[in-house]
N, C-alpha and C positions, 0 to 999 in steps of 0.2 A: 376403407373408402366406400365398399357396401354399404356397411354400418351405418354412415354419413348420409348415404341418399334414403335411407330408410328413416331416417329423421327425422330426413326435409319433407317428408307425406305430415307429419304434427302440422305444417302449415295449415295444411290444406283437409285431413281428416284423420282425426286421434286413430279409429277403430281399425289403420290398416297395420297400425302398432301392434294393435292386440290379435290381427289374425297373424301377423308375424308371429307372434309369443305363439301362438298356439299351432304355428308348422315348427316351430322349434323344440317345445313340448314333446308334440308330435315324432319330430326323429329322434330325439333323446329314445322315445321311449321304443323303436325299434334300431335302437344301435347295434344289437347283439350281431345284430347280420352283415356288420360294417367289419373291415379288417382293421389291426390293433392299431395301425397310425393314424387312421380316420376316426376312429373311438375317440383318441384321446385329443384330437386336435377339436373335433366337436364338442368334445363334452370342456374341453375348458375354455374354448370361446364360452359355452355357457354359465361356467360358473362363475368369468370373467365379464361379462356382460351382461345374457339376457336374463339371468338369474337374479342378478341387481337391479337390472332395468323393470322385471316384474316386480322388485320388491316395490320400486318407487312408483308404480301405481297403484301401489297397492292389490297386485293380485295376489296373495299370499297363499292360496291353494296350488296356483302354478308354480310360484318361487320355490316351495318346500319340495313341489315335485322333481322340478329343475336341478335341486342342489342334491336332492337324495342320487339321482340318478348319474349326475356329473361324481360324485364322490363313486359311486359304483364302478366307472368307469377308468376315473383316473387312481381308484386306490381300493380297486376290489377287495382286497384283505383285509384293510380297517372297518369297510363298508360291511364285509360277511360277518366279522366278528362281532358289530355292535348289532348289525341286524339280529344273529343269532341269540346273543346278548337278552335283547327286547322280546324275543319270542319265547326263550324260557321262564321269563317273571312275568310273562303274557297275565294268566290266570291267574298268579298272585297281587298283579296290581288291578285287576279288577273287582277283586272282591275287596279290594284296601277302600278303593274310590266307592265301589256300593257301601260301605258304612260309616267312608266320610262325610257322602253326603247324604247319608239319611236325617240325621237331627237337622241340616240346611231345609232338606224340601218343606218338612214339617212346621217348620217358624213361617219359610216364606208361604205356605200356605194360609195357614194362621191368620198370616197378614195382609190377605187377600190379594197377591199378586200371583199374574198370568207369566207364565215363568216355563224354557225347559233347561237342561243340564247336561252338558255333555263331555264325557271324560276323554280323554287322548295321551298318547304317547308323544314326546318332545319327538322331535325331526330327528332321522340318523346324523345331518349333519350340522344340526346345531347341537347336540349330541358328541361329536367327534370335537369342537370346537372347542366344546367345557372342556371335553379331556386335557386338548393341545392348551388350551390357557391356563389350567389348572395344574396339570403334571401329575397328573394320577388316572389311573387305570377305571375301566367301564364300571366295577363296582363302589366306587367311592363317589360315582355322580350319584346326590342323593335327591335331586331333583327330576327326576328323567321321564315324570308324568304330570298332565295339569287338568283342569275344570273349568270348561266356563259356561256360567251361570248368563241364560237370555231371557230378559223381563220385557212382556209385551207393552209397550206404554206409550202415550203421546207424544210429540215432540215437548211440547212445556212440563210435563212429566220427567221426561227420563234421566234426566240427570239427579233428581231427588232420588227418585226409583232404586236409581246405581249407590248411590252412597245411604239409603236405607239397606241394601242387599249386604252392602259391606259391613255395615255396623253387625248384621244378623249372624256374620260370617266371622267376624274378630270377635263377637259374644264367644262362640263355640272356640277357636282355634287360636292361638295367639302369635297375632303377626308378626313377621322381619320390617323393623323401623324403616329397615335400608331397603327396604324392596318394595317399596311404595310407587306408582309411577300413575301418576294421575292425565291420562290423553281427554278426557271427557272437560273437563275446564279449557284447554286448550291443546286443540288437536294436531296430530303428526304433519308434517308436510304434505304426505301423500295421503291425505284427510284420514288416518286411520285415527278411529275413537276407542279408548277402550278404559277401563280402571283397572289394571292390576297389582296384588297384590301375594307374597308367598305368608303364610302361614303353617306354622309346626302343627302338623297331625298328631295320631296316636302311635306311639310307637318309635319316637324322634323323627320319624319323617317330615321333609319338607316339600310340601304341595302349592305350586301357582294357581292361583283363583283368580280367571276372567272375569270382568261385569258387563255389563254392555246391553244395550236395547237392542229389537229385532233390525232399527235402521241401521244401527254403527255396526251390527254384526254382517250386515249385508252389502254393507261400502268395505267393512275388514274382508271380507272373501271374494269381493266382485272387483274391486280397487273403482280405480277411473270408470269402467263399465258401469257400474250402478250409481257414476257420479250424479249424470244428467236427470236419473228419477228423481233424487231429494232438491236436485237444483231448480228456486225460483224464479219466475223471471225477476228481473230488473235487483237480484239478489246482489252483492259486492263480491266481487272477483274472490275464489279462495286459495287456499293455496296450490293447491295441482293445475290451477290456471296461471298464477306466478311461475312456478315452476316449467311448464309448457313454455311461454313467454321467454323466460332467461334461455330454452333451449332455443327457440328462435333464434335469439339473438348470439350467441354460440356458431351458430348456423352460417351466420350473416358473414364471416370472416373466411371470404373463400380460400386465402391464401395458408391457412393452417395447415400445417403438414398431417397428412391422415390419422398418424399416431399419436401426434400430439393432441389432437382434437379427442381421439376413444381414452384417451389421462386423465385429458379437463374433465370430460363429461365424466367418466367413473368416480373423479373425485367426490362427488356430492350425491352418489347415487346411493349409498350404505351409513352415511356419516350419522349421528347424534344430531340432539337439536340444541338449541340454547335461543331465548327469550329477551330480548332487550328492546329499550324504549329511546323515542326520539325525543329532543325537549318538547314537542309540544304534548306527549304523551302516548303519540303512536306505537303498536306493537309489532317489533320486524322480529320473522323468525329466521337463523342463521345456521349455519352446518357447527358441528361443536369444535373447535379451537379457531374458530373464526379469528382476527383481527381488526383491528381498530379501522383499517384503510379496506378492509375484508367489505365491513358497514357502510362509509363512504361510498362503494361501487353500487351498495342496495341501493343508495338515496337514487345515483342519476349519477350516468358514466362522468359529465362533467362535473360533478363533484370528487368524484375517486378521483380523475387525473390533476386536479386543482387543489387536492388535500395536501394541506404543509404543517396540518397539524389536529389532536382530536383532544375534547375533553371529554372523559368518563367521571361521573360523579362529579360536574365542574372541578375534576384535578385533570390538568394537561399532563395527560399519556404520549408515548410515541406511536408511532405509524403502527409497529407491529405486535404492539400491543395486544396478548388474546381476552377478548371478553368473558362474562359469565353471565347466567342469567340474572336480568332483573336489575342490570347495567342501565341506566338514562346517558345516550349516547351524545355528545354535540360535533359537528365536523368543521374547520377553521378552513377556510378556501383564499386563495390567493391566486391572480391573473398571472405574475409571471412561474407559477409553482412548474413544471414540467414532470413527467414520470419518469423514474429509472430504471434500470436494469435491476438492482438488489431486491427492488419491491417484487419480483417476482420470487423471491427467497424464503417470505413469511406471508404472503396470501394464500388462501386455499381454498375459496370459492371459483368454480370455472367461470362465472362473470367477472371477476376482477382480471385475471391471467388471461382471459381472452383479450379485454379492450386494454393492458397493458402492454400486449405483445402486440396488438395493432396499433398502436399510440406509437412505438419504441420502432416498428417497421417502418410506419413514417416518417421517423425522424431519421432513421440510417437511410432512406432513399435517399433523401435531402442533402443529407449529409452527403455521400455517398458519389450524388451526382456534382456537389462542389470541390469534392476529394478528386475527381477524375479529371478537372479544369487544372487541378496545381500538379498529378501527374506527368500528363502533357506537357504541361511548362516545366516541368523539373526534367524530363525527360530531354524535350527540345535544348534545353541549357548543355545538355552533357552530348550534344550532340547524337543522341538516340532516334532512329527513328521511331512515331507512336506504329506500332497496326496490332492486331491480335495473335500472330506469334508472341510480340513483346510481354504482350498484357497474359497471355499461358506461363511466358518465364515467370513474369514478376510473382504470379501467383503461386507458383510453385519455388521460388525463391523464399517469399514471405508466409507461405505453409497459410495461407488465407482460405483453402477451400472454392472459394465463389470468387467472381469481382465484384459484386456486390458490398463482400467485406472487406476486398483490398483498398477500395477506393473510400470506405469510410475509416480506412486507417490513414490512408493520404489524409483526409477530411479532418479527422479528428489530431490531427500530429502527431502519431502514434510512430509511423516511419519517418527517422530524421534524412536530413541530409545527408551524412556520414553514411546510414545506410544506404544510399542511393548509389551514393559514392562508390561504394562496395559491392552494388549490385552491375555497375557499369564494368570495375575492374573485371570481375569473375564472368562477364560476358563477353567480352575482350579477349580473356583468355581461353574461353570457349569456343574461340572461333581458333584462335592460332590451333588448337590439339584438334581441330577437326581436319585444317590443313595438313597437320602431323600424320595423323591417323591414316588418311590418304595415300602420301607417299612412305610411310614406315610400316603401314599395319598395326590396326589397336592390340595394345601390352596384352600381355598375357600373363593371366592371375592362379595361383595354385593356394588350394584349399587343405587344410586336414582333414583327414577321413574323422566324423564324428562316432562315439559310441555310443550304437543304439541305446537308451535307457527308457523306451517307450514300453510300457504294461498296459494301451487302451489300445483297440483298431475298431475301425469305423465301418459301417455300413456291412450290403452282406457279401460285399469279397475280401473282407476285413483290411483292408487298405489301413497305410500304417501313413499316419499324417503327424505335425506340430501340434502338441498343444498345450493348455496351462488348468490347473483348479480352480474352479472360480472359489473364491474365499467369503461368497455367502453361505455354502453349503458344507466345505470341505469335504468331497466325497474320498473315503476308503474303498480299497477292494474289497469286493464283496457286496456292494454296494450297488442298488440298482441304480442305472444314470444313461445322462444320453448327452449329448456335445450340442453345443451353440456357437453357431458361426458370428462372432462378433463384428464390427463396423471395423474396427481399430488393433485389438487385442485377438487376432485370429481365431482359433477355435476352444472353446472353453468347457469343461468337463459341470455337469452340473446333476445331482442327486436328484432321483424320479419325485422324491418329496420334497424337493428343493421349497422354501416360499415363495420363489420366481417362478417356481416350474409353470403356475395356473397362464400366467401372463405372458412366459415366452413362447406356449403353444400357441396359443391364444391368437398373438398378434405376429409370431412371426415361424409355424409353423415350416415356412420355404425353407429357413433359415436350422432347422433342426435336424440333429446327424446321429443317428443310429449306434451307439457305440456299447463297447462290450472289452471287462478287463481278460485280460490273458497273462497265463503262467509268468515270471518274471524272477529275478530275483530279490529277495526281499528288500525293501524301498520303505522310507518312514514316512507315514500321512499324518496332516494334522486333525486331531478330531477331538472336540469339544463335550466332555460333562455334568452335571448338575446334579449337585449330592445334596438332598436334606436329610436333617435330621434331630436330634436332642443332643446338644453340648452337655460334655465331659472331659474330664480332664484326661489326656493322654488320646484323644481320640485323633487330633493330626498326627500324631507320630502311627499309630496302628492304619491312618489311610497311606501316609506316606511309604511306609515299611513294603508293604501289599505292593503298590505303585513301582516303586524306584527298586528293592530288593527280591522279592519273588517273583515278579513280574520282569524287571530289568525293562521298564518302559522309563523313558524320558520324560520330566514335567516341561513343558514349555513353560506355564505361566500359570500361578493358583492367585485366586482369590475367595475368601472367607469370610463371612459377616456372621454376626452374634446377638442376638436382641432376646430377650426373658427367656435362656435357656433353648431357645431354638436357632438351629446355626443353617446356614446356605452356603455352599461353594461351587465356585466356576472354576473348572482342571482344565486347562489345554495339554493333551499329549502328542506324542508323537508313537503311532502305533503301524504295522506292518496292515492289518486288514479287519474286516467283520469281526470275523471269529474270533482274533485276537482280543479287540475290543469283548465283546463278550464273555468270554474267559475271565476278563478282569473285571467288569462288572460286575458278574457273579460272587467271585472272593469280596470285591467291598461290599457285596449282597448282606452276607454272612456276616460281618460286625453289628453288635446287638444296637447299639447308638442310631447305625443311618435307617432312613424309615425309605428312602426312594432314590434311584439313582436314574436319570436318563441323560438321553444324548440331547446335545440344543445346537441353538445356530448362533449362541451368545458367544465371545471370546472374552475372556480376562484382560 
């Protein structure tokens, strides 16, 4: 809800945005002196928020700092060993980059351009990121330093400038086809401009090479702050001014529930972009797995809700259709069209899911308020009286939550008759046992004593409560973790690395419980691995053997793919703890075939 009023200042003045970034910065950067629950609830609201929110101003000085720091906090260990990592090839990657780019300076001199060069080490945490997506360890990123090249030039200059710099640069070094990404032709959302490109060094190395003029390098470090210097007047809206705008209107929907509003908004804060055209030839930029009905909401909210149909490439596509770039888009509109509930299942822009959820609010008031007219009369018929006791039963009769939603189940004929029917008997009879109860005294109920089988206790007088494994993480003993108090699903055990972990600190911090395993008897967990390697014959029977016969672990569930000699497998076991797991990692270590084994959150 903070978050939300902190917003709502975009109305009225971007820059109290950017001193927020910069008190947030700010305590990032003396957390040390913060206790461990306040670290880590801070530091992932930022990784979770303002770390995205800087990125899509484009303040990229701050976001790297944001993320470095947040990763420090919430996963010190991964944080010290890539930090450590970087500071031992310290020296050897600067003498690599002094005489990569030496034949560079020398051409671009040559060629009479105002130019300087500046080498860097990649982010700790986009860094940490290659690892987790890749599945290999800090010495196999071989990209973990870049260059970028700043040519002083005029505005009607610099885009030649850049793609003169780049030709000088693929002479000497021979580029990745695939790693091309061209922002100088058409710029990022959050106006960032840039040309990059990776090219192989000496030595197999692969090196990123920035291009950029002194202006695009100084909207890439300053974001939206240095927006207002290159902007002319009477110039056309760009896109951090769209973007502003879609939050306004975001904004505009008081009735969103807090959480769902910091969802919508995150959605489009980190996404890709994708490029597609309107028939008359206009250029709309869209987050990447956009849809067809995604594009309708960019046109004008009355178009999204009146969309009943799209043509791409004139071929009629469906609603959720995801585009690509360089799509020529048409939208088919129809007066009685209405919006649905599923549509929100395949849009992903926060403008679409905002004005659908207000669209579909209106319609269940409406609804809602003619549902509660045929209540009443259903009611009256069965001789009921209406008042708000009644309206408490029904709702917890029909497990509806709200009356809101009960009465647009009336509305919608969702509750028959026969129900009603049924609601009347069991109320009826609820009065007779109350009579009962009175003159006999309420029954009396006998339980079995349960056996303990609990291995977690919570907080610090280790209180021993219910609970379950969430089965996004599967946490084992041994395992660092902490319990989330669910809405529905009471308390739920979940890994300090969990992929939820960033966001349930995040947003529900109140909501987070202290826990820690304790001795027990040995108990089977489920926990998921990922074996690559080079295919050979006989090579599942010697994982299996390992597995099932020396180890005496249970497979839950294997699965194995095979493509030119290279094979992938996902093992679900059922294992006692850490250590355990590890032990057995080890042994499949040792077969000369597998090249890498870790843990994942994939199941078979």
């Amino acid at each position: 809800e903070n978050f939300r009023k902190m917003l709502l200042t975009l109305s009225d003045d971007v820059r109290v945005i950017l001193i927020k970034l910069a008190d947030r910065l700010h305590n990032m950067r003396t957390l040390d002196a913060m206790p461990k629950a306040k670290q880590l609830k801070i530091a992932s609201e930022t990784l979770y928020l303002y770390a995205p929110l800087a990125h899509r101003l484009g303040l990229y000085s701050i976001k790297t700092e944001m993320e470095d720091l947040g990763l420090k906090f919430t996963k010190p260990e991964v944080y010290k060993a890539i930090a450590e990592g970087l500071n031992e090839t310290k020296e050897e990657q600067t003498k690599y980059i002094g005489k990569f780019c030496k034949p560079i300076k020398t051409k671009l001199k040559e060629n009479n351009l105002n130019f300087s060069i500046k080498g860097r080490s990649k982010s700790i945490f986009s860094i940490r990121n290659k690892i987790v997506a890749k599945g290999v360890n800090f010495d196999n990123i071989f990209d973990k330093f870049a260059i970028r090249i700043i040519v002083d030039s005029s505005a009607e200059k610099e885009k030649s400038d850049c793609w003169k710099i780049y030709s000088i640069v693929t002479d000497f070094y021979k580029p990745n086809p695939d790693r091309l990404r061209d922002w100088i032709s058409t710029s990022k959302a959050n106006g960032y401009e840039s040309l990059h490109t990776t090219v192989m060094g000496d030595d197999g190395k692969w090196v990123e090479v920035q291009i950029r003029s002194r202006r695009m390098d100084e909207i890439a470090e300053k974001g939206y702050a240095a927006h207002w210097k290159y902007k002319q007047e009477g110039s056309k809206e760009n896109s951090l001014d769209v973007w502003i705008n879609n939050i306004r209107e975001l904004l505009e929907n008081p009735e969103t529930n807090a959480i769902d509003f910091i969802d919508d908004f995150k959605l489009n804060l980190y996404s890709g972009e994708i490029y597609v055209f309107t028939p008359d030839g206009d250029l709309k930029t869209l987050p990447k797995g956009a849809t067809a009905l995604d594009f309708a909401f960019s046109i004008h909210t009355d178009v999204g809700l009146k969309c009943m149909g799209v043509k791409v490439n004139s071929k009629l596509v469906s609603l959720s259709y995801p585009l690509n770039s360089g799509n020529q888009v048409e939208v088919i509109t129809s007066s009685k069209q209405r919006p649905r509930k599923d549509w929100l299942r395949f849009v992903i822009t926060s403008r679409a899911k905002s004005k659908i959820k207000s669209a579909l609010k209106e319609d269940q008031k409406r609804i809602s308020e003619i549902g509660k007219e045929i209540a009443e009369r259903k009611l009256r018929h069965l001789k009921i009286k209406f008042s708000k006791q009644t309206e408490t039963e029904l709702i917890k009769h029909f497990n509806t939550g709200t009356s809101l939603e009960l009465y647009f189940r009336f509305g919608t004929g969702a509750i028959s008759n026969t129900e009603i029917k049924q609601f009347s008997k069991l109320k009826s009879r609820g009065w007779y046992q109350t009579i009962k109860n009175k003159i006999y005294g309420p029954p009396v109920f006998t339980t079995k004593k349960k056996v303990n089988r609990k291995v977690i206790v919570f907080n610090d007088n280790d209180e021993v409560l219910d609970y379950g494994m969430a089965k996004c993480c599967n946490p084992i003993p041994g395992d660092a973790i902490f319990g989330f108090l669910t809405v529905v699903d009471g308390i739920k055990i979940h890994r300090s690395d969990c992929p939820n972990s960033i966001q349930l600190r995040a947003n529900y911090a109140y909501r987070i419980l202290k826990s820690k395993w304790i001795n027990k008897d040995k108990i089977d967990f489920i926990a998921t691995i990922s074996i690559k390697g080079i295919d050979s014959l006989g090579l599942m029977n010697k994982v299996t053997q390992i597995i099932s016969n020396q180890m005496n672990v249970n497979i839950k569930s294997i699965n194995i793919t095979s493509d030119d000699g290279v094979f992938e497998g996902i093992i679900t076991l059922k294992v006692h703890n850490v250590a355990f797991l590890k032990e057995l990692t080890t042994k499949l270590q040792k077969v000369d075939a597998i090249t890498s084994i870790t843990r994942t959150y994939k199941h078979s």
